[in-house]
C-alpha positions in Angstrom: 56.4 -51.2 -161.2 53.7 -50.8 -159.0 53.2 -47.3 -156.6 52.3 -46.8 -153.5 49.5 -44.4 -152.2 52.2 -41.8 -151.5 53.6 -42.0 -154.4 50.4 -41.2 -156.3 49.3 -38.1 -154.2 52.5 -36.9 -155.1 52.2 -37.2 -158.9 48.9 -35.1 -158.0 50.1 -32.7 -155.8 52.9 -31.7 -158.9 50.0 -31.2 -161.4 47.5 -29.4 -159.7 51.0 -26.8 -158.7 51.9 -26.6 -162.1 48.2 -25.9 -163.4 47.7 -23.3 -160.8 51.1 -21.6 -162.1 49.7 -21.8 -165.7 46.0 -19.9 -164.6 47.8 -17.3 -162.7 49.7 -16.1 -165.7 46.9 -16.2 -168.1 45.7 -13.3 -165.7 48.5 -11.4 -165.8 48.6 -11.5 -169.7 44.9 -10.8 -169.8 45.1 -7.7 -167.6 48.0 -6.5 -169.9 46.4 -6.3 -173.4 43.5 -5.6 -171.4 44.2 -2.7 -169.3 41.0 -1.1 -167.3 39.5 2.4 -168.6 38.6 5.5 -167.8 34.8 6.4 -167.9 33.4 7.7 -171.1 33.4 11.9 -170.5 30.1 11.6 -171.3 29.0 8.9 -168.7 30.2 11.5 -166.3 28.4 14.2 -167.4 25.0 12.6 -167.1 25.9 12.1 -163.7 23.8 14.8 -161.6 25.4 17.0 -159.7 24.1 17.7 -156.3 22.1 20.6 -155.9 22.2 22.8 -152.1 18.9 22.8 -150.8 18.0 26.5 -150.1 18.1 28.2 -146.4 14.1 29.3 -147.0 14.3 33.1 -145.9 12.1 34.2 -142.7 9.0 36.5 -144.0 8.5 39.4 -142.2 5.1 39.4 -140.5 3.1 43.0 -141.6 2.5 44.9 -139.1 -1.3 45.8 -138.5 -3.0 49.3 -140.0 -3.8 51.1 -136.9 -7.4 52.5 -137.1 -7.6 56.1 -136.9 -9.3 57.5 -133.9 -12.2 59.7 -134.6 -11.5 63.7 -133.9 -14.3 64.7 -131.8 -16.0 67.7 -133.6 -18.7 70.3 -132.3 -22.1 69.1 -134.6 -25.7 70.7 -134.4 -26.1 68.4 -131.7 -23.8 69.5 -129.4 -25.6 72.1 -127.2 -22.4 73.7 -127.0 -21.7 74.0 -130.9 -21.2 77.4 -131.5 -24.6 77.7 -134.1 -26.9 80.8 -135.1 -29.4 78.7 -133.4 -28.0 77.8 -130.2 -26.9 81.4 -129.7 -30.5 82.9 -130.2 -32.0 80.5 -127.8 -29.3 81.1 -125.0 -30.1 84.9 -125.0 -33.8 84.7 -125.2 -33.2 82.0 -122.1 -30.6 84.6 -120.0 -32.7 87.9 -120.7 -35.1 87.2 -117.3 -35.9 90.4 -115.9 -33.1 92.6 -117.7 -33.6 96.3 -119.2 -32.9 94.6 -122.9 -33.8 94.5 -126.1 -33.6 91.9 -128.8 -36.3 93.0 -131.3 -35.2 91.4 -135.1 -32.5 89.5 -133.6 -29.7 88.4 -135.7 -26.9 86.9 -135.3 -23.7 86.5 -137.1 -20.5 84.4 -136.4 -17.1 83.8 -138.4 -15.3 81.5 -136.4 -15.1 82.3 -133.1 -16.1 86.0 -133.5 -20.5 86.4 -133.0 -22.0 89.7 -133.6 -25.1 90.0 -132.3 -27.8 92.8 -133.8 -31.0 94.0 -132.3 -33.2 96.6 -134.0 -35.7 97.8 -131.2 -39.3 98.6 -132.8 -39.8 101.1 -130.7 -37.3 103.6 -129.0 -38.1 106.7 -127.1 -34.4 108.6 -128.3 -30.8 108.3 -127.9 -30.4 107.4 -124.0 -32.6 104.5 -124.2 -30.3 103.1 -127.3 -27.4 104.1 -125.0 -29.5 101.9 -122.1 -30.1 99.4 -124.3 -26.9 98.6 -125.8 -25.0 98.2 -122.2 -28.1 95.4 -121.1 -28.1 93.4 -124.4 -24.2 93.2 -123.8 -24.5 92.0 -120.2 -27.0 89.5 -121.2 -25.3 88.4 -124.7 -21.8 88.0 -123.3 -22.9 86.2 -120.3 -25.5 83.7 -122.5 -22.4 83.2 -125.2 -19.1 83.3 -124.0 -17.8 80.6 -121.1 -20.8 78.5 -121.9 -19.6 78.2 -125.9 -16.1 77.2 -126.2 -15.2 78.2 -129.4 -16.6 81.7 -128.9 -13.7 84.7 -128.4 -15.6 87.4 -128.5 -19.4 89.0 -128.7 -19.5 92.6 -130.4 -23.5 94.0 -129.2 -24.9 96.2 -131.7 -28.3 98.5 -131.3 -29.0 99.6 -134.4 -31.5 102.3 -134.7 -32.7 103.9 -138.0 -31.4 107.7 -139.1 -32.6 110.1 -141.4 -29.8 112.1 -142.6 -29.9 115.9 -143.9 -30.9 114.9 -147.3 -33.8 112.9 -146.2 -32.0 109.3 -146.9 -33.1 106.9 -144.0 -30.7 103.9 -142.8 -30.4 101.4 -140.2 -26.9 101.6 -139.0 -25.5 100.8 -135.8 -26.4 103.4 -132.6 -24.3 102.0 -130.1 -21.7 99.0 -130.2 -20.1 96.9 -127.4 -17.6 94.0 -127.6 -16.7 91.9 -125.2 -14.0 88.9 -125.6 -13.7 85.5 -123.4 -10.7 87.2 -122.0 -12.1 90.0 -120.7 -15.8 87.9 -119.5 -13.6 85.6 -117.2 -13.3 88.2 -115.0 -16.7 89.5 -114.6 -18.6 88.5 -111.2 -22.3 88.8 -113.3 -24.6 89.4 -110.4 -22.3 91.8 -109.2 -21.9 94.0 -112.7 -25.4 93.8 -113.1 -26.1 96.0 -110.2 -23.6 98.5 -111.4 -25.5 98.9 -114.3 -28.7 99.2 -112.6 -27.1 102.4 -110.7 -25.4 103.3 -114.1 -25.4 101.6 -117.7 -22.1 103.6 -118.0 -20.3 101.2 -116.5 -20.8 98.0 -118.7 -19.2 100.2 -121.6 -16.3 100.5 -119.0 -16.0 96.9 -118.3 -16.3 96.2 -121.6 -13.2 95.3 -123.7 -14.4 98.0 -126.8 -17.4 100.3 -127.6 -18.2 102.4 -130.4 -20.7 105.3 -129.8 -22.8 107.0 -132.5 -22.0 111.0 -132.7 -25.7 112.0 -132.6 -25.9 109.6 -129.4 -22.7 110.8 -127.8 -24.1 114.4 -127.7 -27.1 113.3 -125.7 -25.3 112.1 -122.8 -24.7 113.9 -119.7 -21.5 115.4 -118.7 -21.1 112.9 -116.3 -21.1 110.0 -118.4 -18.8 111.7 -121.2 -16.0 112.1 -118.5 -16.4 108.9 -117.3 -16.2 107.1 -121.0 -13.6 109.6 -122.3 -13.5 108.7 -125.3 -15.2 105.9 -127.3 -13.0 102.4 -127.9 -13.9 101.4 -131.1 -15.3 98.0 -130.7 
């Protein structure tokens, strides 16, 4: 018996069904004895683990080192430095025409404190070292204190030399006079000097303290003992 066209692609159609029913349950059986694993522990352990990328922290910028600023301090150069030198050339400068004495000059100062000595070569007695000692104030204090700003005070001191009863000689101070800043700010200097012109008496008044040698304070008059008092102990 002969078939038809139809006939075959029928014949064709069943075997390619049945082998595709066959293949699809050789999977199924595979996948059964087969069945998928897990991976190996240490597969995952050679896995890297993702590290966080650190936040970088913000430096803090240093502040600058501020320069110091310089103190300004008197020197030798200063014409207004309170110096041993400075101080003997402003009183031979302001002496002019005054009734003083600065013979062996010397000059002392411990901070703002200056002492100022003069030993006169050549003194007539004890009212000329009482003369003497109320000019070489007027001229020290106005030479020294207001121009130097560190000065406080100027003592004056006239010292004369003594023979005492046993025939010992000394210098020692005759006549002192101090004067501080305080006191000097309220002189009118033209104005004092022609009190002491009329009477040295009255720079020891102005003054802030004197101190007056015994043998000296005998010699004055009556008149200038009341006046004075008593001495102030410069």
């Amino acid at each position: 018996m002969r078939l038809t066209p139809q006939g075959w692609i029928g014949i064709v159609a069943v075997v390619l069904v049945g082998l595709l029913i066959q293949i699809s349950e050789l999977f199924v059986f595979s996948a059964a004895i087969h069945p998928s694993k897990p991976p190996h522990p240490a597969a995952a352990a050679a896995r890297p683990t993702p590290t966080t990328t650190p936040t970088p922290t913000a430096r803090p910028t240093a502040a600058p080192t501020p320069t110091p600023t310089p103190v300004s301090t008197a020197t030798a150069d200063d014409p207004r430095a309170l110096t041993v030198e400075h101080v003997r050339g402003s009183i031979h400068d302001n002496q002019g025409d005054a009734v003083a004495n600065f013979d062996h000059l010397n000059v002392l100062i411990d901070n703002g404190s200056v002492r100022v000595e003069a030993t006169p070569d050549n003194l007539s007695g004890e009212e000329q070292t009482f003369t003497l000692g109320a000019w070489d104030a007027w001229v020290a204090s106005r030479a020294i204190l207001g121009f130097y700003p560190a000065a406080q005070s100027v003592t004056i001191a006239v010292r004369v030399s003594i023979t005492d009863v046993n025939g010992q000689k000394s210098v020692d101070d005759g006549v002192r006079v101090t004067v501080t800043a305080a006191t000097a700010q309220g002189y009118d200097y033209s104005g004092l000097q022609g009190r002491i012109i009329n009477d040295s008496t009255n720079m020891y008044l102005a003054a802030t303290g004197f101190d007056i040698a015994g043998y000296i304070w005998k010699r004055l008059n009556d008149g200038q003992r009341q006046k004075l008092g008593a001495p102030v102990k410069a």
